[in-house]
VODRENMI-73875 format. One line per field, with one value per atom (N, C-alpha, C): x, y, z; residue in one letter; atom name; residue number from 1. Coordinates in steps of 0.05 Angstrom, whole numbers, plus 5000, padded with zeros to 4 digits. Atoms other than C-alpha are relative to their C-alpha. Example, Ala and Ser with C-alpha at 12.3 -4.5 7.8 and 13.67 -1.06 7.14 Angstrom:
px <- c(5018/5246/5018/4984/5273/4985);
py <- c(4976/4910/5024/4976/4979/5022);
pz <- c(5000/5156/5000/4999/5143/5014);
resn <- c(A/A/A/S/S/S);
name <- c(N/CA/C/N/CA/C);
resi <- c(1/1/1/2/2/2);
//
This chain:
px <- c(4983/0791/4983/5018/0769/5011/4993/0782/4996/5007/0806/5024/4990/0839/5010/4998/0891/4997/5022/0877/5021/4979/0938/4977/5017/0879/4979/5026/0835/5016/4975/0891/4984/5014/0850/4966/5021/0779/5007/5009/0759/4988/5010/0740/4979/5028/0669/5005/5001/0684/5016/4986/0736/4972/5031/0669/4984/5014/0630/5001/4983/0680/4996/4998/0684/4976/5025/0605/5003/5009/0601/5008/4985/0644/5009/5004/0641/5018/4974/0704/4993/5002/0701/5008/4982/0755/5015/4988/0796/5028/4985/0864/5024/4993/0884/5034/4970/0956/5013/4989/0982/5029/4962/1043/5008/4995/1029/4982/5020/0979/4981/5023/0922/4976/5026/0845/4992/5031/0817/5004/5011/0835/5016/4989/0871/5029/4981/0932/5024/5002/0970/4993/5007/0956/4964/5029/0879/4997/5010/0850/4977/5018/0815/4972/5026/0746/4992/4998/0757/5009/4989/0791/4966/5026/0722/4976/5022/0685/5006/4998/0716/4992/5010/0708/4973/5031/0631/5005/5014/0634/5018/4991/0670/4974/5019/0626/4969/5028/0561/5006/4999/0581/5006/4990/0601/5024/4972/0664/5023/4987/0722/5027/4965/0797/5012/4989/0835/5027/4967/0904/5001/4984/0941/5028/4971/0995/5017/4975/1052/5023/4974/1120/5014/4984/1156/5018/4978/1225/5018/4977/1276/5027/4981/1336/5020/4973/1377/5021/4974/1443/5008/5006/1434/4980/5010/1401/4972/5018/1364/4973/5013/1337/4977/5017/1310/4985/5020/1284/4976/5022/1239/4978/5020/1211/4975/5010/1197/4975/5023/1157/4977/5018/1115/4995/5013/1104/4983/5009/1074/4969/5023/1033/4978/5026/1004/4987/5019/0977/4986/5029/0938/4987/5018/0914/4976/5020/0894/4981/5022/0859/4977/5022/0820/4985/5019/0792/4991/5004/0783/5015/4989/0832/5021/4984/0877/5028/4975/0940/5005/4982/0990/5020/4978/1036/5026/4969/1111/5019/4980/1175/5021/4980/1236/5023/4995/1265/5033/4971/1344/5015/4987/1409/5003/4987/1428/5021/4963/1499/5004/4992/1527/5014/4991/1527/4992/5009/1524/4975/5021/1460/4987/5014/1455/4995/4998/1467/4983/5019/1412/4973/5020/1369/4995/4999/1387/4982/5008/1370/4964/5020/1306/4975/5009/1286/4990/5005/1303/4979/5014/1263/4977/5027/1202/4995/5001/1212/4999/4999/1216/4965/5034/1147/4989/5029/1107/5001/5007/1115/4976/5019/1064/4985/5033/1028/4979/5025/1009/4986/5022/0983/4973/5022/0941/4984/5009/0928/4991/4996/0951/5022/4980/0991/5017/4977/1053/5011/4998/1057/5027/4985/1117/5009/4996/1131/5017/4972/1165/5005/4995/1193/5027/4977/1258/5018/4974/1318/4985/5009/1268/4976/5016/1233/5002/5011/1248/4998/5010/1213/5021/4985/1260/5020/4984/1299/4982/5025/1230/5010/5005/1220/5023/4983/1287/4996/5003/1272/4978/5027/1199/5013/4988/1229/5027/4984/1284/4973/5015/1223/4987/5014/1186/4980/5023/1120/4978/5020/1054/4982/5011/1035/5025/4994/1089/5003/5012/1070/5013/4991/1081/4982/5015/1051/5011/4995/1067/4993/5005/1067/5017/4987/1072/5017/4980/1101/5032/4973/1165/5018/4990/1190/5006/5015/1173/5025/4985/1211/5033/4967/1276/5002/4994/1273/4991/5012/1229/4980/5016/1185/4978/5025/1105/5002/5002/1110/5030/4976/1185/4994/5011/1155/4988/5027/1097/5009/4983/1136/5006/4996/1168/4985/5023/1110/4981/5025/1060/4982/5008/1052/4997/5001/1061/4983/5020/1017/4972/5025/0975/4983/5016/0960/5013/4992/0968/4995/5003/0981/5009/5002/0974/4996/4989/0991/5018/4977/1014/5009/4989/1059/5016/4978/1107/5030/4980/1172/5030/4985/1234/5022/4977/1301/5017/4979/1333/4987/5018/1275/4991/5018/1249/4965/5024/1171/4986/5024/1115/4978/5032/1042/4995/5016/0994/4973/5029/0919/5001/4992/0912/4987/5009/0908/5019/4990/0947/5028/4970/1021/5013/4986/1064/4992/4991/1062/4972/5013/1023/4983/5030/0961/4984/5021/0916/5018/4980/0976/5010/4988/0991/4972/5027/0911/4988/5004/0903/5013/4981/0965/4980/5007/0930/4973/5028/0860/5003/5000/0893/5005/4988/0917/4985/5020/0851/5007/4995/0876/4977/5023/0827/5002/5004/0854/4997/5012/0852/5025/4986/0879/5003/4992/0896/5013/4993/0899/5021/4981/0961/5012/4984/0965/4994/4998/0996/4995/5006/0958/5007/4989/0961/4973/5012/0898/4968/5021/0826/4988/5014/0783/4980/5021/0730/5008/4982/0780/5007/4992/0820/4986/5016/0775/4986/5029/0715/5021/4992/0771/5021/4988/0817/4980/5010/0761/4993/5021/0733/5017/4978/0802/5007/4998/0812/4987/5020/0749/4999/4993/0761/5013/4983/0815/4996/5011/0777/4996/5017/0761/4980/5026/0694/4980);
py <- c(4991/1505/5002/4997/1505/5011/4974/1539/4986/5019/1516/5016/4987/1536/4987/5022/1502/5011/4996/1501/5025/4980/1555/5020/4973/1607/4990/5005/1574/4974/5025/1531/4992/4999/1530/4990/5000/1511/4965/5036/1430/5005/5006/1398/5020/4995/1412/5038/4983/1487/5017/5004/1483/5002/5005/1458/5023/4974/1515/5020/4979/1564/5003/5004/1531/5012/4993/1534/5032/4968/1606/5010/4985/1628/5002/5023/1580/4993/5017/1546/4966/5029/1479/4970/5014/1448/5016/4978/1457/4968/5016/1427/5002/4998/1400/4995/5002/1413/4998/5031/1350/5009/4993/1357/5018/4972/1427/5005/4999/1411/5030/4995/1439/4991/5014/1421/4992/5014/1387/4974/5018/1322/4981/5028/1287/5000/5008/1262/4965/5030/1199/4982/5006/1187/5000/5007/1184/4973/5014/1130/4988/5023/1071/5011/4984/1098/5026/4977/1161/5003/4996/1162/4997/5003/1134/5021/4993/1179/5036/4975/1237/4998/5011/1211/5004/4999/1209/5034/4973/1281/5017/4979/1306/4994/5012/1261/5010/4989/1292/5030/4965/1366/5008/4990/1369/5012/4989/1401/4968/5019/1357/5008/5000/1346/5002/4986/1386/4981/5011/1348/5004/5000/1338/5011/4992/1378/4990/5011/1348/5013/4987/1362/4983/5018/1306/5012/4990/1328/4961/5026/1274/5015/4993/1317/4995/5013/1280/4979/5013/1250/4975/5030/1197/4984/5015/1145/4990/5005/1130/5015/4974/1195/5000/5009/1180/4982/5034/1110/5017/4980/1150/5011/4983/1194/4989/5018/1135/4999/5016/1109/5014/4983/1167/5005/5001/1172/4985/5019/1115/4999/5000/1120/5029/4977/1190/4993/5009/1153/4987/5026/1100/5029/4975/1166/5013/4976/1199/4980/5012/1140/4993/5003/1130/5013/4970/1198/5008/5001/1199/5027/4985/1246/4989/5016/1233/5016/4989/1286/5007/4990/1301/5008/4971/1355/4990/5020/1334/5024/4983/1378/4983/5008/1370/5001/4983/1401/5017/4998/1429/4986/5027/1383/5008/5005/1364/5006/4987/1379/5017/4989/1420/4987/5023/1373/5026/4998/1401/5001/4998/1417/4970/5022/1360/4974/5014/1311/5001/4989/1346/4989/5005/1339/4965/5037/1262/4982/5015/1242/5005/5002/1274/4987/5010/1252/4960/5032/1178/4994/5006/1181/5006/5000/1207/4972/5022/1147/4976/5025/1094/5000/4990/1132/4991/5007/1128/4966/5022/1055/4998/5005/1058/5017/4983/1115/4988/5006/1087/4975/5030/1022/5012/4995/1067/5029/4977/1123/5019/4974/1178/5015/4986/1232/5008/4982/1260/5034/4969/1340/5005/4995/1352/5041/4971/1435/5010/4986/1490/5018/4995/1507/4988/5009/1513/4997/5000/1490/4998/5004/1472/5021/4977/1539/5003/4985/1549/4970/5024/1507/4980/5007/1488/4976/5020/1454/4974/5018/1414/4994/5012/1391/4977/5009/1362/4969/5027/1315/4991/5006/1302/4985/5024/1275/4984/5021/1232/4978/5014/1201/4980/5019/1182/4995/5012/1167/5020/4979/1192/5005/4998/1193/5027/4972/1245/5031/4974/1316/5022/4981/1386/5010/4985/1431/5029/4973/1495/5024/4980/1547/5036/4973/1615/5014/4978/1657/4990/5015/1613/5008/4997/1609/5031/4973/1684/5019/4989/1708/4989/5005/1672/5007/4988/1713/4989/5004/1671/5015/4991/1700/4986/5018/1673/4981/5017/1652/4977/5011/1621/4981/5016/1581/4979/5017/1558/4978/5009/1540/4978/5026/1487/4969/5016/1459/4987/4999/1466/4960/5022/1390/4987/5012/1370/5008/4983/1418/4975/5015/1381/5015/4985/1430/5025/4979/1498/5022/4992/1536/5038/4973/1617/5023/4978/1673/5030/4985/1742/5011/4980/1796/5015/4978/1852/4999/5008/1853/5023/4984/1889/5005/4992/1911/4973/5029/1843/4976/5022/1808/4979/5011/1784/5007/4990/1779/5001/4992/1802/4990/5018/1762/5026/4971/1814/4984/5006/1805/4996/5010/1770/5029/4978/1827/5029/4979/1872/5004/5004/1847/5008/4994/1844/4974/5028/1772/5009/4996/1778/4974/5016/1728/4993/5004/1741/4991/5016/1724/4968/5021/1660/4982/5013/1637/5001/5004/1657/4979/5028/1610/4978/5030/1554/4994/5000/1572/4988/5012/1560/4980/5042/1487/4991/5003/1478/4980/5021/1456/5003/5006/1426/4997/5005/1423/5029/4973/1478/5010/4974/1545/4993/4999/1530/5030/4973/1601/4982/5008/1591/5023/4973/1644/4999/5005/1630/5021/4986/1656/5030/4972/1730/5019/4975/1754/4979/5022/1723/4982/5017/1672/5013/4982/1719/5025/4979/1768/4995/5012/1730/4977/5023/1671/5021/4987/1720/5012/4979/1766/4981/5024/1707/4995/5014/1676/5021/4975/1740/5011/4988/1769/4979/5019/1699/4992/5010/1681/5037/4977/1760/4995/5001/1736/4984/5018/1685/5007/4989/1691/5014/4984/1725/4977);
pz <- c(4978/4642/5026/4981/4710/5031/4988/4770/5035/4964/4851/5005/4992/4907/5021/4985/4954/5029/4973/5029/5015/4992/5043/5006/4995/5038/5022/4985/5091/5013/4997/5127/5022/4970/5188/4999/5014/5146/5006/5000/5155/4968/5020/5090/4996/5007/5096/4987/5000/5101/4971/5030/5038/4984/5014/5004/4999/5002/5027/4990/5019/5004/4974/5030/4941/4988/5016/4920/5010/4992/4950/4977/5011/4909/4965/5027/4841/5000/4999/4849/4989/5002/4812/5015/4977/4867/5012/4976/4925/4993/4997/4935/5022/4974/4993/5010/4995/5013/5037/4982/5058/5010/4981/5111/5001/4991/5126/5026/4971/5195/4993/5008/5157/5008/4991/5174/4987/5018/5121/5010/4999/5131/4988/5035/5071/5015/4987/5107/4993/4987/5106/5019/4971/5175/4990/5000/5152/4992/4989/5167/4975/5022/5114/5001/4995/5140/4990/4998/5141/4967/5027/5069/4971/5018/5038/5015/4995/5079/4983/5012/5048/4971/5030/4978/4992/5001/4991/4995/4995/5011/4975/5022/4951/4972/5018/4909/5007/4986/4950/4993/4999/4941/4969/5032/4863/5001/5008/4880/5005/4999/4860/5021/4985/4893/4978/5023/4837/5004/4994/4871/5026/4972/4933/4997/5000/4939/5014/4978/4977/5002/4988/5008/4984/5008/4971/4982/5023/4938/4993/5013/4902/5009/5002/4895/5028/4986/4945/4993/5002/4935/5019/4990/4990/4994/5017/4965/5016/4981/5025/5007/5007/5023/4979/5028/4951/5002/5003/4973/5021/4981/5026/4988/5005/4985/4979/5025/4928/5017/4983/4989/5012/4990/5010/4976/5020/4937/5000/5011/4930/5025/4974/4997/4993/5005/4971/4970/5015/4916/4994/4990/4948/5016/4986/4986/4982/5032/4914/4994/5009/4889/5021/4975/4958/5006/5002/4957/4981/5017/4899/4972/5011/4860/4982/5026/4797/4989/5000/4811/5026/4977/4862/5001/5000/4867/5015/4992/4878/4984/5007/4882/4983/5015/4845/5030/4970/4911/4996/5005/4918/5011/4998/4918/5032/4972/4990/5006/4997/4975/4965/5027/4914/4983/5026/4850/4980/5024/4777/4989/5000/4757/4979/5010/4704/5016/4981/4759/5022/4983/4796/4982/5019/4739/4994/5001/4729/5028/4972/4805/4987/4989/4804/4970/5016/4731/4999/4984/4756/5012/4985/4810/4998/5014/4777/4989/5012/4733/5015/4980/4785/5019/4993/4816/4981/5031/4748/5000/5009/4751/5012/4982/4810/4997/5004/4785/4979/5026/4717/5012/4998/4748/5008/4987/4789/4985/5021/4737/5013/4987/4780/4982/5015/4749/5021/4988/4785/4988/5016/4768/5016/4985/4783/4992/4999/4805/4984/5002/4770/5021/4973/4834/5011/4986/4875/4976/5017/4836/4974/5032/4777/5001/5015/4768/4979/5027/4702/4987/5016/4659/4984/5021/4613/5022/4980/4680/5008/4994/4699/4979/5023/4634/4988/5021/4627/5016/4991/4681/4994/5015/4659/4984/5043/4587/5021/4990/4629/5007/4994/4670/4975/5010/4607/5001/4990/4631/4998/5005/4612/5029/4965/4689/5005/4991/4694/4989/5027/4676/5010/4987/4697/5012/4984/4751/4994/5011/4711/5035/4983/4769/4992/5019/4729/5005/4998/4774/4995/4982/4798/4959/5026/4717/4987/5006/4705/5015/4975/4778/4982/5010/4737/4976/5029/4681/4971/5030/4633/4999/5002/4600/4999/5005/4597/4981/5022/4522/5003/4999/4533/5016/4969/4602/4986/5004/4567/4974/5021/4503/5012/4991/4540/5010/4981/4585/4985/4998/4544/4987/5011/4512/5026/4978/4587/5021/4980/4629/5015/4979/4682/5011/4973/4735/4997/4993/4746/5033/4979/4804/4991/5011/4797/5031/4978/4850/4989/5012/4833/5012/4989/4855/4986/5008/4857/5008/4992/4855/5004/4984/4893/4982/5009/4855/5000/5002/4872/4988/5008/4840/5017/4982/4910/4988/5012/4895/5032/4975/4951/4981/5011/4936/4993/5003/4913/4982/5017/4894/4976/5031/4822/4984/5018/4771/5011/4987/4814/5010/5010/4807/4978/5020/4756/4976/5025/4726/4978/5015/4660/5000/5010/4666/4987/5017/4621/4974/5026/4569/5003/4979/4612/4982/5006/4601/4976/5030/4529/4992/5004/4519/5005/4999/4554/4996/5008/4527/4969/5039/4449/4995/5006/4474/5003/4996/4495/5031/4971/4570/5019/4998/4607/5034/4971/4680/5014/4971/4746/4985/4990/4755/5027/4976/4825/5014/4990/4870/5025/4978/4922/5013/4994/4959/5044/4986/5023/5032/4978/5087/4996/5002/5049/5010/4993/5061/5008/4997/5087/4975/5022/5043/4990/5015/5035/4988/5016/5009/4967/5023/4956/4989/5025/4932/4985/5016/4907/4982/5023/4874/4979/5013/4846/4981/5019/4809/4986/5025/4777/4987/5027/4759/4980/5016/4724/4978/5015/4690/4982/5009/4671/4972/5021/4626/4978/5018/4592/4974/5024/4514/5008/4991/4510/4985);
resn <- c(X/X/X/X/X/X/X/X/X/X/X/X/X/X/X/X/X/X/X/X/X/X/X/X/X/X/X/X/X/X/X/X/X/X/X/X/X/X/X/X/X/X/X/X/X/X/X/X/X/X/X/X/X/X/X/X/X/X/X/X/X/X/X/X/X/X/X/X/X/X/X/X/X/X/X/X/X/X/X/X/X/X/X/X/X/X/X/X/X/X/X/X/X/X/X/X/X/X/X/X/X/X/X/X/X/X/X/X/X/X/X/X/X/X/X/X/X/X/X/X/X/X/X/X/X/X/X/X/X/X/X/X/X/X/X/X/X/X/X/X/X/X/X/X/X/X/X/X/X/X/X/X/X/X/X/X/X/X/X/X/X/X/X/X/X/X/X/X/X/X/X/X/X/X/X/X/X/X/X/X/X/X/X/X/X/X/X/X/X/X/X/X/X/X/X/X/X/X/X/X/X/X/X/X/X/X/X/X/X/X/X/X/X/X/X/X/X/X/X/X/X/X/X/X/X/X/X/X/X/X/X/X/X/X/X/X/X/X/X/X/X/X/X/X/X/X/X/X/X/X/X/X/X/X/X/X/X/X/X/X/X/X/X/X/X/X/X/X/X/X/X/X/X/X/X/X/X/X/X/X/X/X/X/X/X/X/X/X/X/X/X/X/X/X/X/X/X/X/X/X/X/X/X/X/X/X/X/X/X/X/X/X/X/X/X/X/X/X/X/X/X/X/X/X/X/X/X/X/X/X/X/X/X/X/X/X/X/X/X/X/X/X/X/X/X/X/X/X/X/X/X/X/X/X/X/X/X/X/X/X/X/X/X/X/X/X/X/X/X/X/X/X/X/X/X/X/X/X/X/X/X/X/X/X/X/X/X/X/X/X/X/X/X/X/X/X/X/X/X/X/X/X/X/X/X/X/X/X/X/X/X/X/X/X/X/X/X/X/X/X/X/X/X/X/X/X/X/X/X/X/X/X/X/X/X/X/X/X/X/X/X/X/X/X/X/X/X/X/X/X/X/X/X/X/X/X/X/X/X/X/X/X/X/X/X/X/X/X/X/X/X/X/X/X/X/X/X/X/X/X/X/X/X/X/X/X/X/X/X/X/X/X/X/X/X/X/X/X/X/X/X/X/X/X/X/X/X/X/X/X/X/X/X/X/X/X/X/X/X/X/X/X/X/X/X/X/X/X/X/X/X/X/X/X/X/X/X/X/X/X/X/X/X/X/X/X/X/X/X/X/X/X/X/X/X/X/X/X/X/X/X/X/X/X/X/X/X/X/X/X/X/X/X/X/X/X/X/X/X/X/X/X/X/X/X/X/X/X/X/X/X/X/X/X/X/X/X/X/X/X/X/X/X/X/X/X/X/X/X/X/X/X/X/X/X/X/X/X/X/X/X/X/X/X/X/X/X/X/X/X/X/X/X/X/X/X/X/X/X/X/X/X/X/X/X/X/X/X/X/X/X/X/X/X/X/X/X/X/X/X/X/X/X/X/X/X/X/X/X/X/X/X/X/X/X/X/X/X/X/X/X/X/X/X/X/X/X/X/X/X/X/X/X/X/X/X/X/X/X/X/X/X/X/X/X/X/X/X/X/X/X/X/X/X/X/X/X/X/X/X/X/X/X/X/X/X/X/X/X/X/X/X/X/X/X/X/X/X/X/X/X/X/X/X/X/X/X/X/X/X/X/X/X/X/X/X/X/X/X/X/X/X/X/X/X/X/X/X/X/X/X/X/X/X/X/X/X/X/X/X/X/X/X/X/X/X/X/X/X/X/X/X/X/X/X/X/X/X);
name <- c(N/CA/C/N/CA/C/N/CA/C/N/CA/C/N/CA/C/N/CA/C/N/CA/C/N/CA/C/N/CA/C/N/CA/C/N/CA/C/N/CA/C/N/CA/C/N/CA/C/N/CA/C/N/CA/C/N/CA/C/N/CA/C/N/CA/C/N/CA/C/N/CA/C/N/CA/C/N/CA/C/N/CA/C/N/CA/C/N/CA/C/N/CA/C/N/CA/C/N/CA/C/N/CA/C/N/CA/C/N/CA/C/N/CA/C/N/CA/C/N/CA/C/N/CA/C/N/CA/C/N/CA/C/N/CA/C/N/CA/C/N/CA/C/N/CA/C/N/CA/C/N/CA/C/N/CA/C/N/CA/C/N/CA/C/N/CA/C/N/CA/C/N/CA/C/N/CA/C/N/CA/C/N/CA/C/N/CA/C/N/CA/C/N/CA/C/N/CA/C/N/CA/C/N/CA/C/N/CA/C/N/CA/C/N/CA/C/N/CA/C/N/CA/C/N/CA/C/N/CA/C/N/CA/C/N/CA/C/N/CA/C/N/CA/C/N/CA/C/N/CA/C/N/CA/C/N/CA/C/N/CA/C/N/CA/C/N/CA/C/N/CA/C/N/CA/C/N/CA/C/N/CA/C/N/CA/C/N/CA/C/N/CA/C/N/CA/C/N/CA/C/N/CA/C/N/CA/C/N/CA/C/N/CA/C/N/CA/C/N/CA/C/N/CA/C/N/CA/C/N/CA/C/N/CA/C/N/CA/C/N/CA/C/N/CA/C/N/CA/C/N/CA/C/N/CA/C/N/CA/C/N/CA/C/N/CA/C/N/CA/C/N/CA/C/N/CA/C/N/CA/C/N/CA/C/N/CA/C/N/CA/C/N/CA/C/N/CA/C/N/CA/C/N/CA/C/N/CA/C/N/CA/C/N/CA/C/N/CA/C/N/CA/C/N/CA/C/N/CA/C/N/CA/C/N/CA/C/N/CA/C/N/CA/C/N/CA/C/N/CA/C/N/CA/C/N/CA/C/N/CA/C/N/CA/C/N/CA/C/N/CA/C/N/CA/C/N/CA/C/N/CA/C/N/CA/C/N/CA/C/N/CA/C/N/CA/C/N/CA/C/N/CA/C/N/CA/C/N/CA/C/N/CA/C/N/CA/C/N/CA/C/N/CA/C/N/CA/C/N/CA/C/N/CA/C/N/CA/C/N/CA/C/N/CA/C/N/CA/C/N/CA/C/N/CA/C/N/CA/C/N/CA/C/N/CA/C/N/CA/C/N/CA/C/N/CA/C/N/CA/C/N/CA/C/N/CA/C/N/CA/C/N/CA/C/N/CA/C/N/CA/C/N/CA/C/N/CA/C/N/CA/C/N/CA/C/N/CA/C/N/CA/C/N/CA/C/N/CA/C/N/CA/C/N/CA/C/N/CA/C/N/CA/C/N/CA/C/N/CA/C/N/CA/C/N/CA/C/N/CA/C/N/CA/C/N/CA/C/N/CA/C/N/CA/C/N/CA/C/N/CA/C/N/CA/C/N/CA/C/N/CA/C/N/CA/C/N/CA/C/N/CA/C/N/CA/C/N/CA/C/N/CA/C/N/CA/C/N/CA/C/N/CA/C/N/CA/C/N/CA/C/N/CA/C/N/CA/C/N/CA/C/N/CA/C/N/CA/C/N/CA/C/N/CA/C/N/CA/C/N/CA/C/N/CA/C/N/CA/C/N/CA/C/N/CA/C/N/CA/C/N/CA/C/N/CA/C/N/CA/C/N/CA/C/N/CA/C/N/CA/C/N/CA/C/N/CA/C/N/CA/C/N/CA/C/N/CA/C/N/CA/C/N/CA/C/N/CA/C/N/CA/C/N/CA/C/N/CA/C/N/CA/C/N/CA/C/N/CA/C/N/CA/C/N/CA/C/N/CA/C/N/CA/C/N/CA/C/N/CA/C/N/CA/C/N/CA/C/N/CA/C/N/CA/C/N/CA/C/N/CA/C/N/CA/C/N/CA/C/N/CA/C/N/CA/C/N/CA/C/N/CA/C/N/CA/C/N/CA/C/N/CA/C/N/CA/C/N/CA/C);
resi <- c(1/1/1/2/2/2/3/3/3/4/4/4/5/5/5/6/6/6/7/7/7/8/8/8/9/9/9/10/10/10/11/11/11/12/12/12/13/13/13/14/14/14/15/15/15/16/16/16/17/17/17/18/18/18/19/19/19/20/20/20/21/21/21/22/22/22/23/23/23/24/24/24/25/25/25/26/26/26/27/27/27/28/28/28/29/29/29/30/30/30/31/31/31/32/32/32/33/33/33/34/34/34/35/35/35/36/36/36/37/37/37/38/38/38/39/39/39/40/40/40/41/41/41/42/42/42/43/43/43/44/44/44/45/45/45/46/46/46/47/47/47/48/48/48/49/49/49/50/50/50/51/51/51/52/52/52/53/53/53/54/54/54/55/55/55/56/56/56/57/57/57/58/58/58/59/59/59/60/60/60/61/61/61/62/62/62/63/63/63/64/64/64/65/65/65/66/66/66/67/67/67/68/68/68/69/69/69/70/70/70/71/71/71/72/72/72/73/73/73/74/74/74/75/75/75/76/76/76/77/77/77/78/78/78/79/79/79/80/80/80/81/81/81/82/82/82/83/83/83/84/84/84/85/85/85/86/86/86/87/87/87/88/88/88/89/89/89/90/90/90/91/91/91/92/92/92/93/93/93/94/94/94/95/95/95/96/96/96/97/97/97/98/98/98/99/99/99/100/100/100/101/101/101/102/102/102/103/103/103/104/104/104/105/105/105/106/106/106/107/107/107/108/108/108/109/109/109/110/110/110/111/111/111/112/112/112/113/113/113/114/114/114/115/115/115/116/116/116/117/117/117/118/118/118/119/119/119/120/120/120/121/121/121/122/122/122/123/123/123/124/124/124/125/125/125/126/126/126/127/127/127/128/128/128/129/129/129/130/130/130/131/131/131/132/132/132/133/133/133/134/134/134/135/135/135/136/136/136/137/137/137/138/138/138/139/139/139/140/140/140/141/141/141/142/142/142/143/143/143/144/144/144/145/145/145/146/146/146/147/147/147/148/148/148/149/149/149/150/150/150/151/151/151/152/152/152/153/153/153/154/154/154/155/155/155/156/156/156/157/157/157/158/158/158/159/159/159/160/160/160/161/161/161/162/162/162/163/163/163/164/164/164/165/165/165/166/166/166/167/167/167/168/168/168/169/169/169/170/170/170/171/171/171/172/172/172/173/173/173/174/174/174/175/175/175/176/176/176/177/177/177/178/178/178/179/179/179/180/180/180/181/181/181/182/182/182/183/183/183/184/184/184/185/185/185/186/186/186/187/187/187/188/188/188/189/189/189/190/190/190/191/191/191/192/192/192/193/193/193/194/194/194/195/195/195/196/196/196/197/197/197/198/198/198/199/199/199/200/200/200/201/201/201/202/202/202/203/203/203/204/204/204/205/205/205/206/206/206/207/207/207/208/208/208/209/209/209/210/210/210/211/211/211/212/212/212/213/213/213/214/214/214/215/215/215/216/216/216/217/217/217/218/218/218/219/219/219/220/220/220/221/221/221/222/222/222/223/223/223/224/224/224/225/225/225/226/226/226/227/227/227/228/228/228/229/229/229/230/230/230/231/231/231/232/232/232/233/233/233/234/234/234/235/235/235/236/236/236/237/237/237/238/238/238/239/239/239/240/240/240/241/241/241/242/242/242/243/243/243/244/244/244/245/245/245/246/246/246/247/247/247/248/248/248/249/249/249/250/250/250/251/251/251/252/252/252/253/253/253/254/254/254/255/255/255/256/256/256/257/257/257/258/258/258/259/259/259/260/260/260/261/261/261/262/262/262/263/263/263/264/264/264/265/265/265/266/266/266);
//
């Protein structure tokens, strides 16, 4: 298991400085999350040059690119809509293999208009599947989020197994499944033959089951039951910390990785 953090905590940090973070702190990767006018760098708008020059400097520093997180949803009902996003698919994964990274983070998103949820589930299962043709050539994975209309696992998963494709996986993100009333083992139950990436953030939560971030260890969501789970499948990718502009980088990286590696076997 290994342990990164996307650029939400240091949105304002250039690559290099990501990097710095990282070793300071022992972070194995950082992951850079694209079409949020962030400083690192990893863009579509970057530039053929520029794409291999970053590559060097991941490949020069030992920290890897855990993923690219993106904005890209499917769940639209115009088709046009769908053909768009096929196409910025496909463009953030000549990105991944140019920099040298081998996942990218992709929503399921919510419908555009109010369809049936299996009909929700169909679009965006499709359209995974129409992606993986162009991922597996290029042996990128597509993680796609439990997030938004597909927080609970069991909703991801259904489009995952439509797609088909061993390029498309899941981006388990604990809380989001958790906040809709699954429980850890019930979440993971579903995911867990599919788990790519993980993304991990905790908090507390209000009477209406709104959640507020809160330092890892110091919420509610149960973690260390989350990482036993994916310590007994023997999963081998990031913990990804995502914790959006809550508190400085010299705040939450140092305490993220220590409450984490905390939870580890012994």
């Amino acid at each position: 298991m290994k342990f990164s953090f996307m650029s939400f905590s240091c949105p304002e940090s250039t690559l290099i400085e990501m990097l710095e973070y990282a070793k300071k702190y022992g972070y194995d990767g950082v992951e850079p999350r694209a079409q949020a006018q962030h400083k690192h760098g990893i863009e579509l708008e970057t530039s053929s040059k520029k794409r291999k020059e970053i590559k060097k400097i991941f490949q020069d520093s030992g920290i890897e690119c855990a993923c690219i997180a993106t904005s890209i949803r499917y769940c639209f009902v115009d088709r046009e809509k769908r053909k768009n996003a096929l196409e910025t698919t496909r463009s953030f994964i000549d990105l991944a293999v140019e920099i040298g990274t081998t996942r990218i983070r992709v929503f399921g998103g919510v419908p555009d208009i109010d369809i049936p949820e299996e009909d929700a589930v169909k679009i965006v299962g499709e359209c995974l599947a129409l992606a993986s043709e162009y991922a597996e050539k290029n042996r990128i994975m597509l993680c796609l989020e439990t997030h938004d209309f597909f927080s609970r696992a069991d909703t991801a998963m259904r489009a995952v197994k439509i797609a088909d494709s061993s390029c498309v996986k899941i981006n388990w993100d604990i809380m989001h499944p958790f906040t809709q009333g699954m429980s850890i083992k019930e979440a993971f139950d579903h995911v867990k033959n599919f788990v790519e990436h993980c993304h991990v953030h905790d908090g507390v939560y209000d009477e209406k089951r709104n959640v507020k971030l809160a330092l890892m260890g110091q919420g509610e969501i149960p973690y260390r039951e989350a990482i036993r789970l994916l310590e007994e499948m023997n999963y081998q990718g990031y913990l990804s910390g995502e914790y959006i502009q809550a508190w400085s980088p010299d705040v939450v990286l140092p305490h993220e990785i220590k409450t984490l590696k905390s939870y580890l076997y012994r």
